[in-house]
C-alpha positions as a Markdown table, in Angstrom:
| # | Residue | x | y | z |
|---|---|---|---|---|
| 1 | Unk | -26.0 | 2.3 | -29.1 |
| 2 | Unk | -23.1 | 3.7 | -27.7 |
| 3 | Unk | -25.0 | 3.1 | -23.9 |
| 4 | Unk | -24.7 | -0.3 | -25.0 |
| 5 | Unk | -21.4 | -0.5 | -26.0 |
| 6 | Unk | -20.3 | 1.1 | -23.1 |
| 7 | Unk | -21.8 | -1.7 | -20.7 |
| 8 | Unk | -20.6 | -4.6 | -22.7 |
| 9 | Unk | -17.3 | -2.8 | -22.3 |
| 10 | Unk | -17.5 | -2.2 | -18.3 |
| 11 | Unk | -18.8 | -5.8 | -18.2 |
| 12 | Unk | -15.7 | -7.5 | -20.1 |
| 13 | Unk | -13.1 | -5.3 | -18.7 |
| 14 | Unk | -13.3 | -6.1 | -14.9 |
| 15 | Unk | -13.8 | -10.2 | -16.0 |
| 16 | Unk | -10.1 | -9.6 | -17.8 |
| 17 | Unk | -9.0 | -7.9 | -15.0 |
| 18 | Unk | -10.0 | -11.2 | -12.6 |
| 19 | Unk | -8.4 | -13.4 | -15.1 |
| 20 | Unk | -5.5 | -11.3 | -14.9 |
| 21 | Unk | -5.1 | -11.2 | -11.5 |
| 22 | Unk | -5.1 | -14.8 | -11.3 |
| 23 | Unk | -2.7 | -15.4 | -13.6 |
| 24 | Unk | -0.4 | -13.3 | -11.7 |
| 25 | Unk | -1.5 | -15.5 | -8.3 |
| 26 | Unk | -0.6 | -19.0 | -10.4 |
| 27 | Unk | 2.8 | -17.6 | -10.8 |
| 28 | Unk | 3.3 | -16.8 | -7.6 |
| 29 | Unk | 3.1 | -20.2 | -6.4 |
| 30 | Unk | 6.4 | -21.3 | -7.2 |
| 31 | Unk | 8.3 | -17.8 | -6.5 |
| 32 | Unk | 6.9 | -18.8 | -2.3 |
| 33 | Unk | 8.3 | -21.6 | -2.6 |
| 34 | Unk | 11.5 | -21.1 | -3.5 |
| 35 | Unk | 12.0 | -17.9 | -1.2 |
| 36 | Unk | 10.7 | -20.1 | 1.6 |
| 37 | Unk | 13.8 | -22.0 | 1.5 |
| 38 | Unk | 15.7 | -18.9 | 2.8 |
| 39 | Unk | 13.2 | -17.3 | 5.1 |
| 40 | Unk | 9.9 | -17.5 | 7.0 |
| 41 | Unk | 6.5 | -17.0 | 6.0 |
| 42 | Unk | 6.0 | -14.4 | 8.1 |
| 43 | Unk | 9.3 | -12.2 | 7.5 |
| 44 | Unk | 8.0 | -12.7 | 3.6 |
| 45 | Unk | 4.8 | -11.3 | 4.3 |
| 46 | Unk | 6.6 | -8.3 | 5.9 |
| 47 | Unk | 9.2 | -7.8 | 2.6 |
| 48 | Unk | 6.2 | -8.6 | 0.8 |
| 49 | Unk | 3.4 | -6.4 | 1.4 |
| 50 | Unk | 5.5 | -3.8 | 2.6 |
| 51 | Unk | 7.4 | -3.2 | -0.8 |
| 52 | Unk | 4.2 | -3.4 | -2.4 |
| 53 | Unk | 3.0 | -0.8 | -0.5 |
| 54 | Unk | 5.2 | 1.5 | -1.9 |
| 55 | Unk | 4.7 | 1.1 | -5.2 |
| 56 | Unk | 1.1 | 1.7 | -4.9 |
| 57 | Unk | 2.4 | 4.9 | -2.8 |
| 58 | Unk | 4.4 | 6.1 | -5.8 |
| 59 | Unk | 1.6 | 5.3 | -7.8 |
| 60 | Unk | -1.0 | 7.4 | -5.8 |
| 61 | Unk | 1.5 | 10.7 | -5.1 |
| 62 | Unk | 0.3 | 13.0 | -3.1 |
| 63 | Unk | -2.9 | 11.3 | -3.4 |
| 64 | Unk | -2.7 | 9.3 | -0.5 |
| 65 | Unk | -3.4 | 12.4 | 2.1 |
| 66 | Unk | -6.8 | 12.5 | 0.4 |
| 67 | Unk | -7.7 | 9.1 | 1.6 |
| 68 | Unk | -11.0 | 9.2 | 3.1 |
| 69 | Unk | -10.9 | 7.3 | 7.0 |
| 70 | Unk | -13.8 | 5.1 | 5.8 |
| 71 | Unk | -11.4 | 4.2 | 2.8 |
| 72 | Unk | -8.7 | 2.9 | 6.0 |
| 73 | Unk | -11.4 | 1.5 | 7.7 |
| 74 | Unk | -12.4 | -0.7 | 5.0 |
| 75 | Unk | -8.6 | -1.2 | 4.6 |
| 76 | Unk | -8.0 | -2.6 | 7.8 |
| 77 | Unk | -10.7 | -5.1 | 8.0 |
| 78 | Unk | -9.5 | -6.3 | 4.5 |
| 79 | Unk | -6.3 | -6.7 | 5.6 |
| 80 | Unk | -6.7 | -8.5 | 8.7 |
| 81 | Unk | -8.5 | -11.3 | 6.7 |
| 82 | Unk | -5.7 | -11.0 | 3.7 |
| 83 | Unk | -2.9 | -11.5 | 5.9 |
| 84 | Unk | -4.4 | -14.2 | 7.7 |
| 85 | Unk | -5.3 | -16.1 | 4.0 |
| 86 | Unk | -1.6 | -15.2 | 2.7 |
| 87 | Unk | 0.4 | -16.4 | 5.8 |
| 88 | Unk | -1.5 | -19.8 | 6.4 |
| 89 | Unk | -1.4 | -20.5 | 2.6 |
| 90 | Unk | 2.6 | -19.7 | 3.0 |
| 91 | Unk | 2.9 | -22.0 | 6.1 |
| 92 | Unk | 1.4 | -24.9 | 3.9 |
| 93 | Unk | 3.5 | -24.4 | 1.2 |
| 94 | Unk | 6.5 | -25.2 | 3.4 |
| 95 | Unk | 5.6 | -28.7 | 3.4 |
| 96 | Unk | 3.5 | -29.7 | 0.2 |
| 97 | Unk | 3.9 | -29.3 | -3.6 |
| 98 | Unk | 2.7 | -26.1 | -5.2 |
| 99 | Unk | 0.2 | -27.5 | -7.5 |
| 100 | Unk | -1.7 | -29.2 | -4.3 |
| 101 | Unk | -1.4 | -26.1 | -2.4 |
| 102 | Unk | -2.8 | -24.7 | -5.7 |
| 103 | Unk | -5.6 | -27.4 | -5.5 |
| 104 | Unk | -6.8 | -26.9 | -1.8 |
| 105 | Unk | -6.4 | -23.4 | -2.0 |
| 106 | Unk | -8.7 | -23.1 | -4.7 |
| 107 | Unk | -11.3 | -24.5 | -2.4 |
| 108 | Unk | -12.6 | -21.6 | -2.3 |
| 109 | Unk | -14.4 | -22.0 | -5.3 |
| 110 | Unk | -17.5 | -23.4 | -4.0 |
| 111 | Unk | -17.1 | -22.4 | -0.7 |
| 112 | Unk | -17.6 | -19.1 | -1.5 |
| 113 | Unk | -21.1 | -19.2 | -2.8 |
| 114 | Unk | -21.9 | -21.5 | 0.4 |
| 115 | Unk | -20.7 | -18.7 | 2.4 |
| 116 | Unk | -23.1 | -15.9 | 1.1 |
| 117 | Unk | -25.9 | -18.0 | 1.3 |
| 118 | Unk | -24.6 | -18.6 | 5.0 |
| 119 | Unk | -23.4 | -15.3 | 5.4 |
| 120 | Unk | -25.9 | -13.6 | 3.5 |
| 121 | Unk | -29.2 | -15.5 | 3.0 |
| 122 | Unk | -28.1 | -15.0 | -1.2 |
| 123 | Unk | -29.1 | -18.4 | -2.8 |
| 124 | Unk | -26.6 | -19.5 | -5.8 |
| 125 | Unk | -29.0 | -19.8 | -8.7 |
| 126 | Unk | -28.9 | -23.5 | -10.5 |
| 127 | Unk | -26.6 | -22.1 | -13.5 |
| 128 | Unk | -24.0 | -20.5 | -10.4 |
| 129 | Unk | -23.8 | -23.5 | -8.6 |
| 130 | Unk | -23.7 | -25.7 | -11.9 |
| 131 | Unk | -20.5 | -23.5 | -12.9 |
| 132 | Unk | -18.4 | -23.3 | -9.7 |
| 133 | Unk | -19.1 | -27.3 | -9.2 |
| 134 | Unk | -18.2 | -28.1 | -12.8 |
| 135 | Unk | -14.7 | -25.6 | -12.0 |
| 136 | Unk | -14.6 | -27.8 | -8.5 |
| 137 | Unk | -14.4 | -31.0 | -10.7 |
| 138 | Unk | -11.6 | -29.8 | -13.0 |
| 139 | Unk | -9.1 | -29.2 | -10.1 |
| 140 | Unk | -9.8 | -32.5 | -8.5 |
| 141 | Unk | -8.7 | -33.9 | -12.2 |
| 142 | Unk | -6.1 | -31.6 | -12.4 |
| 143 | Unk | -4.4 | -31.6 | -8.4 |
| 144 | Unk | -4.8 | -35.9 | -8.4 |
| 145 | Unk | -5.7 | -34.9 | -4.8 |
| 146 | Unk | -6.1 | -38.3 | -4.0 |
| 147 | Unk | -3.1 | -38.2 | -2.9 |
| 148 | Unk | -3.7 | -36.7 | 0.0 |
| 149 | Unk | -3.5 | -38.4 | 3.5 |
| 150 | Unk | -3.7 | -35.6 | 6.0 |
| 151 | Unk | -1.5 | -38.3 | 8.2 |
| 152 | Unk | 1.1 | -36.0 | 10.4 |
| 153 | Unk | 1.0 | -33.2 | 7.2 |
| 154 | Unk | -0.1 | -30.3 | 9.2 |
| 155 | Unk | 0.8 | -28.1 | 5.7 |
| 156 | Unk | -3.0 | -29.8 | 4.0 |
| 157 | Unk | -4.7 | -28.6 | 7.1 |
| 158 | Unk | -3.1 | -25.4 | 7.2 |
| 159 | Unk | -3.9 | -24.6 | 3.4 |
| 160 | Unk | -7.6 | -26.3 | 3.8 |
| 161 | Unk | -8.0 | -23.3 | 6.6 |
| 162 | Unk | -6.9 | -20.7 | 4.2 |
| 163 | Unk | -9.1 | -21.5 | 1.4 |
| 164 | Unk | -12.0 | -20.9 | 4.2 |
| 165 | Unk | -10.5 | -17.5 | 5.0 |
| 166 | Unk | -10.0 | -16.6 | 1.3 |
| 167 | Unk | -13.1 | -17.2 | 0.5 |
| 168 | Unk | -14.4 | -14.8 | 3.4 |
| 169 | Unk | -11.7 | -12.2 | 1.3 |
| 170 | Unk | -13.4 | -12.6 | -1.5 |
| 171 | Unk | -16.8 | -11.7 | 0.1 |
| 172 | Unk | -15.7 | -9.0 | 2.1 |
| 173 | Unk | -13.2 | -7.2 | -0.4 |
| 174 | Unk | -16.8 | -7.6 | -2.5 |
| 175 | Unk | -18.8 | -5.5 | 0.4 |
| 176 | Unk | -16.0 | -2.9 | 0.5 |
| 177 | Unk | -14.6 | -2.3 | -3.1 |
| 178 | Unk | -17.7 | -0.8 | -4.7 |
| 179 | Unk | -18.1 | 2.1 | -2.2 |
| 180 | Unk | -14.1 | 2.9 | -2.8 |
| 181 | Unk | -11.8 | 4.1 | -5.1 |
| 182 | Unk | -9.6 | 0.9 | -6.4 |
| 183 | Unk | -5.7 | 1.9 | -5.8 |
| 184 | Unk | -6.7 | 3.9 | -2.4 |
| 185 | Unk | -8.4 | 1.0 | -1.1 |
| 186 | Unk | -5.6 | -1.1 | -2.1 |
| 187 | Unk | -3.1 | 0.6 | -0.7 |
| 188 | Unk | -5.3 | 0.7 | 2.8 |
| 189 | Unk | -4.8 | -3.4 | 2.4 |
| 190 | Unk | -1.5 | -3.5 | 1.5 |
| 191 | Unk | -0.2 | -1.0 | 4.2 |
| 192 | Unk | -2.5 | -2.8 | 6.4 |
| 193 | Unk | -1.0 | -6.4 | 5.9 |
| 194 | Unk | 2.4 | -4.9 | 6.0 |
| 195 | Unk | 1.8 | -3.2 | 9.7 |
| 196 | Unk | 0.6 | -7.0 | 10.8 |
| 197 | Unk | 3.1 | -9.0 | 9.3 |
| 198 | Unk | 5.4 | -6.6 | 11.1 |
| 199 | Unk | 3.8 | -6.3 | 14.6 |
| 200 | Unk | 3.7 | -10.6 | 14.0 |
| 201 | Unk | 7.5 | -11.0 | 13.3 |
| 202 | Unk | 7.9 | -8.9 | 16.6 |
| 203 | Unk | 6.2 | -10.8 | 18.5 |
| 204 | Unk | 7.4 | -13.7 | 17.2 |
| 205 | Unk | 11.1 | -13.0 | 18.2 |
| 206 | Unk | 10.0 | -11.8 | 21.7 |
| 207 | Unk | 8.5 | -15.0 | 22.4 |
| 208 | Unk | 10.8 | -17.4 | 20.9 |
| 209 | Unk | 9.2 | -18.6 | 18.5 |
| 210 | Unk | 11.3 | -20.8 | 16.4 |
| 211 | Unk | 10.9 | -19.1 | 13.0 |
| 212 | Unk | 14.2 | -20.3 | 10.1 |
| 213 | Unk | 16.2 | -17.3 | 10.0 |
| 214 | Unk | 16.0 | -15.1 | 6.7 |
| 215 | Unk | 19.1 | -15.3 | 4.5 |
| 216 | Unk | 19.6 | -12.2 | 2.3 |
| 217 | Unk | 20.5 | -13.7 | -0.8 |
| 218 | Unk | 19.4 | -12.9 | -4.1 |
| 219 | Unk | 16.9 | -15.5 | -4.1 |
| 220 | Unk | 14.9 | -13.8 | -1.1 |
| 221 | Unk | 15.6 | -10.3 | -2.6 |
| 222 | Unk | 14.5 | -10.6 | -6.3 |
| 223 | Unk | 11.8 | -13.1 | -4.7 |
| 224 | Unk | 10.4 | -10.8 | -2.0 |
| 225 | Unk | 10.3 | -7.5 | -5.0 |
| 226 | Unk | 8.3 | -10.0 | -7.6 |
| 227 | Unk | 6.1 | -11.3 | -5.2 |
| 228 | Unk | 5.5 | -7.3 | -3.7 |
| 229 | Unk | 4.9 | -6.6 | -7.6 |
| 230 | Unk | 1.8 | -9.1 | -8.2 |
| 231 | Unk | 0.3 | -8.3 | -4.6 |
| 232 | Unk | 0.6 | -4.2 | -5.3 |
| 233 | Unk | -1.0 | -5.1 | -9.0 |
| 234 | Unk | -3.3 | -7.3 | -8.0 |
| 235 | Unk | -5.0 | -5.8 | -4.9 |
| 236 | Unk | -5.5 | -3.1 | -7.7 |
| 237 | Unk | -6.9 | -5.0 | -10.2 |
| 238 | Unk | -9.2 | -6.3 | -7.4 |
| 239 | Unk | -9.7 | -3.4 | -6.1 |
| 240 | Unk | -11.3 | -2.1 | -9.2 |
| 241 | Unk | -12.7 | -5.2 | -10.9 |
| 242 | Unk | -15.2 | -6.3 | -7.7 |
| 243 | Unk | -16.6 | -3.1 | -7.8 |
| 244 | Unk | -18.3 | -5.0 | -11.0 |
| 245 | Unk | -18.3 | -8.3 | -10.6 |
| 246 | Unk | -20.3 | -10.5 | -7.7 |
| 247 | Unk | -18.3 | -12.3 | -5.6 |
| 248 | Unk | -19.6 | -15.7 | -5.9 |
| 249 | Unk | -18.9 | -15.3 | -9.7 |
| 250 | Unk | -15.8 | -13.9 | -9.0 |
| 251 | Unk | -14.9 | -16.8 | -7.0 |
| 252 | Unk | -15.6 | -19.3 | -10.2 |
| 253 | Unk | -13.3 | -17.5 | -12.4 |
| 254 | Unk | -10.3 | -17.1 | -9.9 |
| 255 | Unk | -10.6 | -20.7 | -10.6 |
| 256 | Unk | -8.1 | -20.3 | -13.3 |
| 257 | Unk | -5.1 | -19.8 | -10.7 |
| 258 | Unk | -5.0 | -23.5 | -10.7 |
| 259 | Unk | -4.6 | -24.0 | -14.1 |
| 260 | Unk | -2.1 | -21.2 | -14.3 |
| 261 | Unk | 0.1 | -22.8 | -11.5 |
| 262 | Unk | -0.4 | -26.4 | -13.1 |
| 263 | Unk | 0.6 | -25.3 | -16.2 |
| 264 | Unk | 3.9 | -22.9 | -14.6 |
| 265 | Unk | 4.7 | -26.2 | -12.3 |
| 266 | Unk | 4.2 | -28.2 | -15.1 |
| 267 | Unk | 7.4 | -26.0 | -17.2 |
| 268 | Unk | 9.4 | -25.9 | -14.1 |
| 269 | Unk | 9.5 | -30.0 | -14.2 |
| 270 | Unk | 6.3 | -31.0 | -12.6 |
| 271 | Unk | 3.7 | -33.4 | -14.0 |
| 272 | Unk | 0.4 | -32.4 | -15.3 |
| 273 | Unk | -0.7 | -35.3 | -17.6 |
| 274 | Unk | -3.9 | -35.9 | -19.2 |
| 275 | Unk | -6.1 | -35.7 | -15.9 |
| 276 | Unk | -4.3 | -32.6 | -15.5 |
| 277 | Unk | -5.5 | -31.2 | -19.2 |
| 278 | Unk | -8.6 | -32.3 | -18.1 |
| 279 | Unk | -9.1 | -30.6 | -15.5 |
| 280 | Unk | -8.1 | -27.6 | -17.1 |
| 281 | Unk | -10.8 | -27.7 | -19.3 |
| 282 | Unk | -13.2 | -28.4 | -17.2 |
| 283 | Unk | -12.4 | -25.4 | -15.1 |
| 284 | Unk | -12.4 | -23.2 | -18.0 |
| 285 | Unk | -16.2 | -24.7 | -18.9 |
| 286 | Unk | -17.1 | -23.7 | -15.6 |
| 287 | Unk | -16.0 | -20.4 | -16.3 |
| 288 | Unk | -17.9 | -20.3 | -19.6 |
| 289 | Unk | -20.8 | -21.9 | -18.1 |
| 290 | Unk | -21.4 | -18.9 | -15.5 |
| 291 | Unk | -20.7 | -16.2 | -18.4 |
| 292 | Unk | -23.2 | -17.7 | -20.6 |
| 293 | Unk | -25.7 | -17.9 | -18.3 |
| 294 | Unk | -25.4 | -14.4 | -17.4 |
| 295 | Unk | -25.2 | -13.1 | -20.9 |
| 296 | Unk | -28.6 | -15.1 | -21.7 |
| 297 | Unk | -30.0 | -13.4 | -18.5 |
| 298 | Unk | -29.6 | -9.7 | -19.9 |
């Protein structure tokens, strides 16, 4: 009995801790856009990642001379493909609304099974696919992306390409997190990012490339500290929860960052409407869809 209780428990903390996490991604939607306005996307990613890096250093002490090099390894390769996923999903929201940056991003969704079956030879199962296609369905209701054009908006393109790479994150993050302890491998990621982001605003300024200038007001500031909050506690939830959870079912629920950025956008004075409502619930059946078919499989 109390073996039992103790798997149902593992098996509904790390789901909370996904849900979580993308709850804390929804809100960060309209915090990029805002602190775009006085800065670049990739002077953000520098303030961004490297703050958060140091909470997760307060957070591990002294621990962090007892990182394993495996552990930085595994860091590395994560963060190559997380700065690359954050910076082109920052370039698009320069130029497009956050709930249809919030739409393509979420791409992801089904891409992500496609990819290990790609990747990985791993077919989705009927009841995996049926899930993350039913979630796929309730952000076309809720985005309206038939709005789109893709006529001289480079921002669509750029966001399209980073739903690809995100949903390579998800897979890899998925290979590396079990073997790894969850705040040391974050902080790997996070320090990694932050190294890139600042070796790419170098280069940037030595080659003239024409970047807005960063004005240090308080929006950057407070923006740049929130946004380093939700990456540091994030990456650790991550960290942890895909230890547990696969990442093609992982992909269906970080559906919900959709809804949570329609519904944030939607208090901040944009529309959502009834397609929007649902498309919310459809997204949330998906979600319930894969959970019930793995609970009937045990």
């Amino acid at each position: 009995m109390i073996k039992r209780l103790q798997e149902q428990h593992d098996g509904i903390l790390p789901v909370l801790a996904l849900f979580l996490a993308t709850f804390f991604w929804g809100s960060s939607f309209l915090t990029i856009s805002a602190t775009l306005e006085y800065t670049n996307p990739l002077t953000l990613m520098m303030m961004r990642f490297s703050i958060g890096a140091i909470f997760v250093g307060l957070m591990l002490g002294r621990g962090i001379t007892r990182i394993p090099t495996s552990t930085w390894r595994a860091g590395a390769i994560c963060g190559i493909v997380i700065y690359a996923a954050y910076s082109t999903n920052a370039i698009g929201l320069m130029t497009i609304e956050s709930s249809m940056s919030g739409f393509l991003t979420a791409l992801y969704v089904p891409l992500t099974p496609l990819l290990l079956w790609v990747v990985y030879g791993r077919t989705p199962s009927i009841g995996a696919f049926a899930g993350a296609m039913l979630a796929f369905v309730g952000l076309i209701f809720l985005a309206n992306p038939f709005t789109l054009t893709f006529a001289n908006n480079t921002g669509e393109w750029v966001t399209i390409l980073s739903a690809f790479i995100s949903a390579g994150e998800i897979i890899i993050v998925g290979k590396y997190a079990p073997g790894t302890q969850a705040r040391q491998l974050a902080f790997t990621q996070l320090v990694s990012v932050a190294v890139i982001a600042t070796i790419g605003v170098g280069l940037a300024s030595l080659t003239d490339l024409p970047l807005k200038e960063t004005t240090l007001n308080t929006t950057v500031l407070t923006g740049a500290v929130w946004l380093a909050v939700i990456v540091a506690f994030v990456q650790v939830l991550l960290s942890w929860a895909q230890r547990y959870v696969p990442a093609g079912r992982a992909a269906v629920i970080f559906a919900m960052e959709s809804v949570f950025a329609a519904i944030l956008g939607w208090f901040a004075g944009e529309n959502l409407g009834l397609t929007g409502l649902i498309g919310g619930i459809l997204i949330v059946s998906g979600i319930l869809l894969g959970e019930l078919r793995l609970t009937k499989k045990k």
